[in-house]
Wavefront OBJ file of the C-alpha trace (Angstrom):
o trace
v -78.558 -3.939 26.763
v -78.819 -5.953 29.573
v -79.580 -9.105 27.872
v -76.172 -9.017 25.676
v -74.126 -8.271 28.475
v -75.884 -11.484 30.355
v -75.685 -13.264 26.773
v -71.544 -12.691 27.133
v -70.858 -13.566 30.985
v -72.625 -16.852 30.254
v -70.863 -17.113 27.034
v -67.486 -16.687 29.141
v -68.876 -18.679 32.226
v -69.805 -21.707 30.077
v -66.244 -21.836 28.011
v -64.571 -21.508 30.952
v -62.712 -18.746 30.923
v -61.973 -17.984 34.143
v -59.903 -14.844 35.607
v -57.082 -17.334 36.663
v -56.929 -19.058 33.309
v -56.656 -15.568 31.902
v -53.821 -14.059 33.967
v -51.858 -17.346 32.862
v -53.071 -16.899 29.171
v -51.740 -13.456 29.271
v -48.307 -14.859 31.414
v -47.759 -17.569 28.657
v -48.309 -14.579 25.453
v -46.375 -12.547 27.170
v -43.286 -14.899 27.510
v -43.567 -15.798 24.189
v -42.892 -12.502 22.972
v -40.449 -11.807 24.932
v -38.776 -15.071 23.604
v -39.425 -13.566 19.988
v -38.395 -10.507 20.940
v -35.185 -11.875 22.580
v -34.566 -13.878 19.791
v -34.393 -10.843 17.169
v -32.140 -8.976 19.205
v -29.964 -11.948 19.580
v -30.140 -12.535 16.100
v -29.312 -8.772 15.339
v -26.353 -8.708 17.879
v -24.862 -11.742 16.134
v -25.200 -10.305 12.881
v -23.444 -7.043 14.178
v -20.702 -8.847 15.764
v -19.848 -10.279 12.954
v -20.250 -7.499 10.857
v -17.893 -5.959 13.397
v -14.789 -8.722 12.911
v -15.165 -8.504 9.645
v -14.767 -4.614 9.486
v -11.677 -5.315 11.595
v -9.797 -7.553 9.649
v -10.509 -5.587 6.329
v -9.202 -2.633 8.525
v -5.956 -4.741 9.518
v -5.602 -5.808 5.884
v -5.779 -2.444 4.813
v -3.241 -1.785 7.389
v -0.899 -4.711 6.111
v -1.200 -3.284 2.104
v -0.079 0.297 3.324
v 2.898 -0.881 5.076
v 3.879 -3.156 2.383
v 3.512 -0.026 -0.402
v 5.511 1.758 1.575
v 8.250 -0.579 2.002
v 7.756 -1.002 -2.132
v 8.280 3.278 -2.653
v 11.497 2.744 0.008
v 13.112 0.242 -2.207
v 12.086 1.768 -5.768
v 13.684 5.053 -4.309
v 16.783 3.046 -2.987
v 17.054 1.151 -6.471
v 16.543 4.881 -8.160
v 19.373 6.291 -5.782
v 22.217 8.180 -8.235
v 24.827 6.075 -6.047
v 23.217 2.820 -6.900
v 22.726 3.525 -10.648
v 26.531 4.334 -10.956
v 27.810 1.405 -9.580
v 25.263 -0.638 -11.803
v 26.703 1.263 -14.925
v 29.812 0.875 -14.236
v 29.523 -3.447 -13.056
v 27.847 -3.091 -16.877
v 31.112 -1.780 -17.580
v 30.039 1.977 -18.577
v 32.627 4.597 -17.777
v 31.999 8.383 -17.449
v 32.641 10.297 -20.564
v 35.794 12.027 -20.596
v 36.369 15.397 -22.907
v 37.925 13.385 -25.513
v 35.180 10.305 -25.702
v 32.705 13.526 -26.424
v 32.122 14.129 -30.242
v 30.216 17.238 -31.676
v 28.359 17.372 -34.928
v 28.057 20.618 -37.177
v 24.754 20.036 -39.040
v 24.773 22.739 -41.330
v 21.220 25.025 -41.079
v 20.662 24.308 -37.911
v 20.128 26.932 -35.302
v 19.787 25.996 -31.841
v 18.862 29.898 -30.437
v 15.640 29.728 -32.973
v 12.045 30.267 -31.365
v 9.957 27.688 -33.842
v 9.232 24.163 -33.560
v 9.784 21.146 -35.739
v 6.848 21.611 -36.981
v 5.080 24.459 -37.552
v 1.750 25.270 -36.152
v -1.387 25.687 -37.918
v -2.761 29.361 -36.560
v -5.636 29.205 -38.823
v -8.839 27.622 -37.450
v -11.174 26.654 -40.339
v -14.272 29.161 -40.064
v -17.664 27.770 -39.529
v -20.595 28.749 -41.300
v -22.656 30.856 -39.357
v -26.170 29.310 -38.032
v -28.589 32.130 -39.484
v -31.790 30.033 -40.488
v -34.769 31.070 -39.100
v -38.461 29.251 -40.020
v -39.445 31.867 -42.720
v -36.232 31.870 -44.519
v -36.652 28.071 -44.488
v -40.050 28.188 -45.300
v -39.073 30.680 -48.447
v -36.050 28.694 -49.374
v -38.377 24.909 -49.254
v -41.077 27.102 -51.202
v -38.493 28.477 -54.225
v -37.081 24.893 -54.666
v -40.592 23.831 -55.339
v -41.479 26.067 -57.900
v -38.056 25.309 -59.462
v -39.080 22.161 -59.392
v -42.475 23.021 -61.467
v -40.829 24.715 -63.880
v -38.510 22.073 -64.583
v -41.787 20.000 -64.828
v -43.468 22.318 -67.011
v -40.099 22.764 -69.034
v -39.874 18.967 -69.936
v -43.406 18.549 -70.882
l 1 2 3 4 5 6 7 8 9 10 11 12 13 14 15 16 17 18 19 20 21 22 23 24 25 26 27 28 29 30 31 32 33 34 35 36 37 38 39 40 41 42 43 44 45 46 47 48 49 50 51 52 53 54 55 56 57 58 59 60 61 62 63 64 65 66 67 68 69 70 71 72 73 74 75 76 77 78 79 80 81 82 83 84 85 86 87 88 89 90 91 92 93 94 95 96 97 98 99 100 101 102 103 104 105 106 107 108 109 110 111 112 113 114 115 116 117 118 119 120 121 122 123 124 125 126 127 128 129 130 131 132 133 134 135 136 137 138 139 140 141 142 143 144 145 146 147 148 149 150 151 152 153 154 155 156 157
């Protein structure tokens, strides 16, 4: 035991490596990572600050689109307004109907107080056949077409 451990101070004496050249070793690593380590969280600040503008202006477009529908239902309901459509019927030079512009039409047959439609309604659903098939009544069924099947053979020989 003793020889390895003298094998490794001369090992460290002869390289070198002395206790001051290690503390600044281990000064130098550790700046460098903390350069690295700086760096990444630089990095992932920048990419969250811009992740962060961008989120804003898609918020304030959002913003814009909602104002400008809104102003868009204001105006279709304005345009829609009874008022409005009267005065554009009547610049098109429509007039309200009077009692004697009205006409009436007898159509003989017809019945307006009746409870059917045009058309009348089919009430009858078409039935389905019922699903009843188990294996053996398969298995009998496949096993009588076969022997009709061999007596048709047997028949034309």
């Amino acid at each position: 035991m003793q020889s390895s451990r003298s094998f490794f101070e001369q090992a460290i004496r002869r390289t070198g490596w002395r206790p001051q050249r290690q503390a600044v070793t281990l000064a130098v690593l550790g700046a460098f990572l903390a350069l690295i380590m700086g760096g990444l969280y630089l990095s992932q600040v920048a990419s969250e600050a811009a992740r962060g503008r961008e989120m804003r202006e898609l918020l304030t477009r959002r913003d814009d689109l909602e104002r400008v529908n809104e102003a868009l239902r204001v105006e279709i309901a304005e345009l829609q307004s009874l008022d409005r459509l009267r005065r554009r019927a009547s610049e098109l030079g429509f007039v309200p109907a009077g009692q004697e512009d009205q006409l009436f039409i007898v159509v003989n047959g017809y019945n307006p107080n009746r409870g059917q439609t045009v058309a009348p309604l089919q009430e009858v659903e078409e039935q389905l056949p019922v699903y009843d098939e188990s294996f053996g009544g398969w298995l009998q069924q496949q096993l009588h077409n076969l022997t009709q099947q061999f007596e048709q053979f047997s028949e034309g020989e």
